[in-house]
N, C-alpha and C positions, 0 to 999 in steps of 0.2 A: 941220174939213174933212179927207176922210182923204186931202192930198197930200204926205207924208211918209213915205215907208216907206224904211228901209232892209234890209239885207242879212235883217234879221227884222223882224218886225211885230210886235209884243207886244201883243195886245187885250185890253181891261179884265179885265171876269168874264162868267164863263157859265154859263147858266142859275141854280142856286140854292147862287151863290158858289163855284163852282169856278173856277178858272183855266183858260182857254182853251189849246189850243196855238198858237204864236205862228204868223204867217204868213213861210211861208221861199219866201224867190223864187227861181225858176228861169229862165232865159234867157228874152228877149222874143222870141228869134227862135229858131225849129228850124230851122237853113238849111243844116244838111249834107245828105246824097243818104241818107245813112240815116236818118237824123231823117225825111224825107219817106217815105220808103220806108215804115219801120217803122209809123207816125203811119196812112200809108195803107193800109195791111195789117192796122191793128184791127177791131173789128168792128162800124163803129158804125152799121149798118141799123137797131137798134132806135131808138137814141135819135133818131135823123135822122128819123124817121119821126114819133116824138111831137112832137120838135119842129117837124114841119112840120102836124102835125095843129093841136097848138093855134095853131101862126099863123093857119093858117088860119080856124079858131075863136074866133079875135081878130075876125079880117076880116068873118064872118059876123057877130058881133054887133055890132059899130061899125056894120055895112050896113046890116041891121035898125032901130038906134038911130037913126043919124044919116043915112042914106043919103047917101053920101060917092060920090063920080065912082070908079068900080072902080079899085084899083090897076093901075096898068100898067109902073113902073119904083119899080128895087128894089134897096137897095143892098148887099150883105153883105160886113160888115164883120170880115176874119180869116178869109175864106173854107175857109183852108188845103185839100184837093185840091179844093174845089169838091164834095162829095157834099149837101149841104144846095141848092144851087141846082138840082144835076140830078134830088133827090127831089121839087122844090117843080117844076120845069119836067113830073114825068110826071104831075103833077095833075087833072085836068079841069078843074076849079076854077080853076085859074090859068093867065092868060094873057098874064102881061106879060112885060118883059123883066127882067135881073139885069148889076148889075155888081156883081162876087164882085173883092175887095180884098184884099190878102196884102204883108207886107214882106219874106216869105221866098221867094225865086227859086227854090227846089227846092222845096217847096211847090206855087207857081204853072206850075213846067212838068209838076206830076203832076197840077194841076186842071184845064189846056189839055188836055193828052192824055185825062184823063176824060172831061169834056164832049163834045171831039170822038167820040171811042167812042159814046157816048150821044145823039150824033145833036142834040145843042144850042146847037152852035157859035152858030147863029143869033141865040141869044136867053139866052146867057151871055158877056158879055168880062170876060176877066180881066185884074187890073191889076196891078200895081207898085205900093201904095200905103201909106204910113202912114199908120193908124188914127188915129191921134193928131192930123194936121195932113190934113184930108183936102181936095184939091183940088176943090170941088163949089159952086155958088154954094149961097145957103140957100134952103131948101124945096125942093131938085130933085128929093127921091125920096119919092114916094107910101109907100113903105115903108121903115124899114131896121134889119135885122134884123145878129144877131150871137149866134153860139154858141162859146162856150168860150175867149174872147179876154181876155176883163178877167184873168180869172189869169195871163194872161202878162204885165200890163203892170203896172212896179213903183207909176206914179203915176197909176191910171185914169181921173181926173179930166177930164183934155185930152180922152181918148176918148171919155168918154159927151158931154161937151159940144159933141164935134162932131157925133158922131150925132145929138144931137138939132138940131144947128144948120143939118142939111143936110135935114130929114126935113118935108115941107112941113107947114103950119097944118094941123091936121087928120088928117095923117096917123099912119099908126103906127109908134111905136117898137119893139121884141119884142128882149129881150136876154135871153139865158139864159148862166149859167156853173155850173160846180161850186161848190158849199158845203163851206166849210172845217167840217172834224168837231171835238166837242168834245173828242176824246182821242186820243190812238193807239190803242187799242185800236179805235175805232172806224173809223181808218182804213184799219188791217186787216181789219176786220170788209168796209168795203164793195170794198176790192183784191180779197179771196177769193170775193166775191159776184157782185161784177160784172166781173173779170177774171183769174179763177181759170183759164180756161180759154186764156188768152192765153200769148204766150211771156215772159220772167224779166222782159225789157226791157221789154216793153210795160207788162206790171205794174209797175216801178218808176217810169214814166213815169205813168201814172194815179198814182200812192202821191207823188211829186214835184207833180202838179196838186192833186192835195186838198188839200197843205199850202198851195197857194201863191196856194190861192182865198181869198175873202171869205165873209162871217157876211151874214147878211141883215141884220143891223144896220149893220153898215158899208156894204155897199151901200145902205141907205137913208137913211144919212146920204150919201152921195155923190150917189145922186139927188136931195138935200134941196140939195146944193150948185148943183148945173147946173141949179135952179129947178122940181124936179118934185116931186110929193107922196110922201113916204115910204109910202104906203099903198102906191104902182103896186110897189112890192117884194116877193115872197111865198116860200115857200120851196114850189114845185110835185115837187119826187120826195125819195127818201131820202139824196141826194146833190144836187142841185139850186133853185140860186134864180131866178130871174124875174121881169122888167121888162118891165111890159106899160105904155103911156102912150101917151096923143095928142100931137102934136106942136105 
């Protein structure tokens, strides 16, 4: 069970007996006014985008397969400013509602202010909430998704098993985080690639997440732990894994 990590994670081997780099944690919370600021001032239109495409692309094929009652509420967990609910609200596609969740307060006054810009106050509230212990009976939400949160949380266990405990029978799960790289050298490789163009801070802040994510194998022993099939785990981009599952 991967609920044990302290100040480093030291993971077995990787790929064809090399030594992995260990997992070094970073703070669960960004809850200064620059932490938010800086966090909100990235540039994450791309990834926001594919991640709402394949939710979406989830959605479609469950629809397809099982003809499920349309999603209507939706719960996002780690929301940080809220850009993931307000790409998934300009949809057509989608029409339900979102509760977008954060335990950092400067975080969630830069997700409020978003939204509202964005004309989605209506149909995004944002909360106050720990991931971990989430106020919700179970099965409340038709959906409930999560991008980039498990690397923040030293003992992610509690988290995916609430998410899955709040996400009704049937419904869908959709968790995505950064993949921890086999080297440093690689996680230079992907800082210069994917945030070469960013300011010093923001690159050391992505170079600080790489280290402080999960392998697809631990992640799939962790969804192995909170009852799910290790298969729903996969590594979908050159830096990313995902957790696609019915609830």
């Amino acid at each position: 069970m991967i609920v044990c990590y302290h100040n480093e994670y030291q993971s077995t081997r990787s790929g064809e007996g090399q030594p992995m780099i260990p997992r070094v944690l970073e703070p669960e919370v960004m809850d200064s006014p620059e932490e938010a600021t800086g966090y909100d001032a990235m540039d994450h239109a791309g990834v926001n985008r594919v991640f709402v495409d394949d939710l979406l692309q989830a959605l479609t094929n469950d629809a397809a397969r099982q003809k499920p009652c349309p999603p209507t509420r939706v719960l996002d967990v780690g929301t940080g400013t809220a850009l993931i609910p307000i790409e998934l609200c300009q949809r057509d596609a989608f029409a339900g509602t979102i509760v977008a969740v954060d335990l950092a307060e400067e975080m969630l006054k830069l997700a409020r202010l978003n939204v509202d810009r964005a004309g989605h106050s209506a149909r995004v509230s944002c909360e106050s909430v720990d991931g971990k212990s989430l106020p919700y009976e179970p099965g409340e939400f038709d959906v409930v998704m999560s991008n980039s949160i498990v690397h923040h949380i030293p003992e992610p266990f509690e988290a995916l098993r609430e998410m899955r405990r709040v996400v009704r029978p049937g419904g869908l799960l959709f968790v995505r985080d950064l993949l921890r790289p086999d080297s440093e050298a690689e996680v230079e490789r992907l800082v210069t690639l994917h945030a070469g163009e960013e300011t010093p801070e923001a690159q050391q802040m992505f170079r600080q997440s790489l280290h402080a994510a999960l392998t697809v194998e631990e992640m799939a022993e962790l969804a192995e732990d909170v009852g799910l099939l290790r298969g729903c785990v996969s590594q979908t981009s050159d830096r990313h894994w995902t957790l696609v599952a019915r609830g």
